[in-house]
N, C-alpha and C positions, 0 to 999 in steps of 0.2 A: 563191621559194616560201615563205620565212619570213617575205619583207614581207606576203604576204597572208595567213597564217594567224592573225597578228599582232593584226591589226583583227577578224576574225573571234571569236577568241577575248574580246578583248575585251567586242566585243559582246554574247558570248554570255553571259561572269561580269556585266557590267550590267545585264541584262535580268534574269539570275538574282536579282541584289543588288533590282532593283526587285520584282519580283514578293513576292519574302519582304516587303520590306517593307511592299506594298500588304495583303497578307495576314495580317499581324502587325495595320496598324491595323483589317483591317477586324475582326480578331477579338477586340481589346481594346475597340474601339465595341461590335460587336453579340452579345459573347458576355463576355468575362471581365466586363466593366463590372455589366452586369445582373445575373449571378451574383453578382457582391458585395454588390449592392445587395439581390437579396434570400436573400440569405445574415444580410446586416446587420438585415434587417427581420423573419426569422426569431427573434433571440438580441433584438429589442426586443421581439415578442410574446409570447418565452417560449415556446420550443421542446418544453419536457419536460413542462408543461402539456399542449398537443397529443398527445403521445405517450399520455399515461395514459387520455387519452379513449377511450372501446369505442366512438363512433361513430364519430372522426376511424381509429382504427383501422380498422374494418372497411370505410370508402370507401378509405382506402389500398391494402388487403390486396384488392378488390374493384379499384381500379384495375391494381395492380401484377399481378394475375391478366391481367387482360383486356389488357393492353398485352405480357403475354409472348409470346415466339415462337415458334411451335408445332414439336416437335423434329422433326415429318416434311413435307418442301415439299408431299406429296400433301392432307395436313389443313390447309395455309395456303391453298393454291389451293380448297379443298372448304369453307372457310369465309368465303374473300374470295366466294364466288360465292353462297354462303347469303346473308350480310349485302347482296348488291348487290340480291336478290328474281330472278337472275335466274334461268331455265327453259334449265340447260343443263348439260351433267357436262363435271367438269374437261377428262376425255381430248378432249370433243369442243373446249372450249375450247382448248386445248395445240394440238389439228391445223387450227384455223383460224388459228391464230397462226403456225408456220410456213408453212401453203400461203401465208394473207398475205402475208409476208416473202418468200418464195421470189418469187413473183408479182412485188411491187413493186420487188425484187432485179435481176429480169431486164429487168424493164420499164427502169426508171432506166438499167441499161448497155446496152442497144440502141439507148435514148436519145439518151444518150449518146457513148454508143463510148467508154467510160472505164471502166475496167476497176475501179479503186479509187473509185468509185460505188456501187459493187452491195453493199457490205457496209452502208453508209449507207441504202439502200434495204431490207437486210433487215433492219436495225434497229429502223428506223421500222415497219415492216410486221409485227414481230413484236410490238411495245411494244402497238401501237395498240389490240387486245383487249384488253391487259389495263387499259391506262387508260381504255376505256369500263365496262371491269368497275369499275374505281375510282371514275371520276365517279357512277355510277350507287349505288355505294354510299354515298357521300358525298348524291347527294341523297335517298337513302331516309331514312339519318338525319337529312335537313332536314326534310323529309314528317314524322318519326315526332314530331322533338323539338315543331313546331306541334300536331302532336294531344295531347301528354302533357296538358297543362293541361288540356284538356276530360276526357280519361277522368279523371284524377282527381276531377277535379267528378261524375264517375257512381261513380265507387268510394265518392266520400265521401258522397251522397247514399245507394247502397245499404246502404254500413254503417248509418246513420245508422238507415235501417229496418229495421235490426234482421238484410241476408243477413250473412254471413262472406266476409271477403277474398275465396278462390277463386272463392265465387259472384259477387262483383264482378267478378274476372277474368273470368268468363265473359260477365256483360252487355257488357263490354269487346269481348270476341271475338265475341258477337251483331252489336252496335249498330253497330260502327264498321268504316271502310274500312279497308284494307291501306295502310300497311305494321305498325300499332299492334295490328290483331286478330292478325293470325299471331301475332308476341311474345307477347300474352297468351294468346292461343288455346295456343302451343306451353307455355307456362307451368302453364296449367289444365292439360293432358293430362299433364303430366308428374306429378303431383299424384294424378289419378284412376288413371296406371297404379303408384302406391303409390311414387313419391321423395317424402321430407319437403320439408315447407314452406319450410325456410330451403336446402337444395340445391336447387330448383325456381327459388327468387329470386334464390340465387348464379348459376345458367345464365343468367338471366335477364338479369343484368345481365355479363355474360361476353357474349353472343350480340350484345349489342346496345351498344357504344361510344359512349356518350350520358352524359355527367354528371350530367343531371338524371333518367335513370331508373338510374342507378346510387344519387342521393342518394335517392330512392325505398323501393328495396332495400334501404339500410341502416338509413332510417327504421323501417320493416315492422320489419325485424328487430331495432333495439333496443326496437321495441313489443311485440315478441313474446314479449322476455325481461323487460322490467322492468315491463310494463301500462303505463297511462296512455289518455287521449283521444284513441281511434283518428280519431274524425269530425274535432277541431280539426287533430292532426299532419297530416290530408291535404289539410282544407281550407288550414293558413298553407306547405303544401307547393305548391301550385296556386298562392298568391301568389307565392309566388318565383317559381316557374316561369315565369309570365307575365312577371314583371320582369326575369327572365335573357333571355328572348327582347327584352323591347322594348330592354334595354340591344344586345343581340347586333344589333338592325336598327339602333340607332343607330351602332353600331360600322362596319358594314355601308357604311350610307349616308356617314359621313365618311371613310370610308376608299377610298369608289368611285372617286375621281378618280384617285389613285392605283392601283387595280387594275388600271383604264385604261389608264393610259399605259403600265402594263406589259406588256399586251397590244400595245397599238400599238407599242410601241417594240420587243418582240421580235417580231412577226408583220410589221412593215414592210419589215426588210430580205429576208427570203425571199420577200414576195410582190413586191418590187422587183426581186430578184434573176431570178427566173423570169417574169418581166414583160420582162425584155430579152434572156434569153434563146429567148424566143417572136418576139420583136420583132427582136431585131437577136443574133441566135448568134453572128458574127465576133466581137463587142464582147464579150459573153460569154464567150466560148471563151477571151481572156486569162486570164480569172480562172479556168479550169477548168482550165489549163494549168497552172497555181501551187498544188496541193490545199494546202501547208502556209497559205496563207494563208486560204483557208477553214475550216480547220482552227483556224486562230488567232479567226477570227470566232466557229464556235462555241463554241468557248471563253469566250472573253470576254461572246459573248450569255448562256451559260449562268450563268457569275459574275453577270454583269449583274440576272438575272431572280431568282437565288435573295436578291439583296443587296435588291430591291425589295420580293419578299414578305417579307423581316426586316422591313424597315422599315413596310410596313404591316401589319402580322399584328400583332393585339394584345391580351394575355391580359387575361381577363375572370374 
């Protein structure tokens, strides 16, 4: 009995000793390393410069708003679903997520006939709403960020004849498609039912998690306080913008091969995996027999797939 608990154990402090250590390097590659670096690139631009600045201020104080988390899950769920554009209340959202779950729960262990399936199946089935909700937010803000450029080319042309800001928001909320008229649309009304200009901007850029209509917002607002050439700040604001975008497709485009493989390489072994369990179940049924080794797969797929998007994910 003690000769074999012997090797077991063993195994078990090696495996421990390896994993810390795969762990440690991967977080001194792709976390403490960068941190230094700019940390270090921080104290050679001169950090306390930055600080005294009221614009770099208020895009912080504007960011640092908008990235907080909301103290009640009912107003994060009521906001993840506003930001996504879609036509639906949280509650109904929440009871298609568990019928989901329940459904594909039962379905999987019938399947099956494994009983520690079903939890796997209500996971998946519960997740899945909500990362359509996510995707779907995620390309609204794609949608919004390609329209910013042009509305400011109508903002900056209105000023220029002489409306005032709101009333440009408003040709904004006329002229143009969704997802960029609601935001302003909701902007202007907030304005007409009497919130001030710079709270109307703040929500504005709170509502909507976008850099470049956040650096908007803060624009406005240090023109609002100290004057200056409304028409030039929005027209050299539309050049950036355009240039944050073609930089963001180049980004995009050399980065794809890589997205790629990420995809292939974690979507390959499940659809290989359920490819022979349609084809040949005996051959299968091994590996369903063994959960800790699946268990170990998606594991490692999961490490796998987050250490890829580090690797291609790249601040701009």
């Amino acid at each position: 009995m003690t000769s074999t608990w012997v090797p077991l154990l063993a195994t078990f402090a090696g495996t421990t000793l390896l994993v810390g250590a795969v762990l440690s390097l991967v977080h001194d590659a792709f976390f403490r390393y960068p941190a230094s670096v700019r940390e270090r690139l921080n104290e050679l631009a001169g950090k306390t410069r930055d600080e005294k600045s009221s614009l770099l201020l208020d895009l912080k104080q504007l960011a640092e708003s908008a990235s907080k988390a909301p103290s009640d899950w009912r107003t994060w769920v009521r906001d993840s679903i506003e930001q996504s554009g879609l036509r639906i209340s949280g509650q109904a959202l929440l009871a298609l997520s568990l019928g989901l779950g329940t459904v594909l729960a039962l379905g999987i262990g019938i399947a099956t006939q494994l009983w520690w399936t079903m939890p796997l199946g209500l996971t998946a089935g519960a997740l899945a709403p909500w990362a359509y909700v996510h995707f779907k937010r995620l390309a609204r803000y794609r949608r919004l960020t390609l329209q910013l450029p042009d509305a400011l080319d109508v903002i900056c042309r209105a000023v220029r004849a002489g409306q005032t800001v709101p009333a440009a928001f408003q040709i904004v909320a006329d002229d143009f498609p969704a997802p960029i008229s609601d935001e302003f649309r909701f902007c202007y009304e907030q304005q007409n039912l009497g919130i001030s200009f710079e709270t109307a901007l703040r929500n504005l850029a709170r509502g909507v998690r976008i850099m470049e209509l956040r650096i908007l917002v803060v624009a406005l607002l240090v023109q609002s306080r100290s004057g200056g050439n409304l028409t030039e700040l929005l027209q050299n604001l539309a050049t950036t913008v355009r240039k944050r975008l073609v930089l963001q497709q180049k980004v995009r485009a050399l980065t794809g091969e890589g997205r790629m493989q990420a995809v292939v390489l974690t979507a390959l072994p499940v659809v290989v995996f359920v490819a022979m369990y349609l084809l040949n179940r005996d051959y299968a049924q091994v590996l369903l027999d063994r959960p800790w080794i699946l268990v170990g797969c998606v594991v490692s797929q999961t490490i796998g797939a987050l250490i890829i998007r580090k690797m291609i994910r790249i601040e701009y």
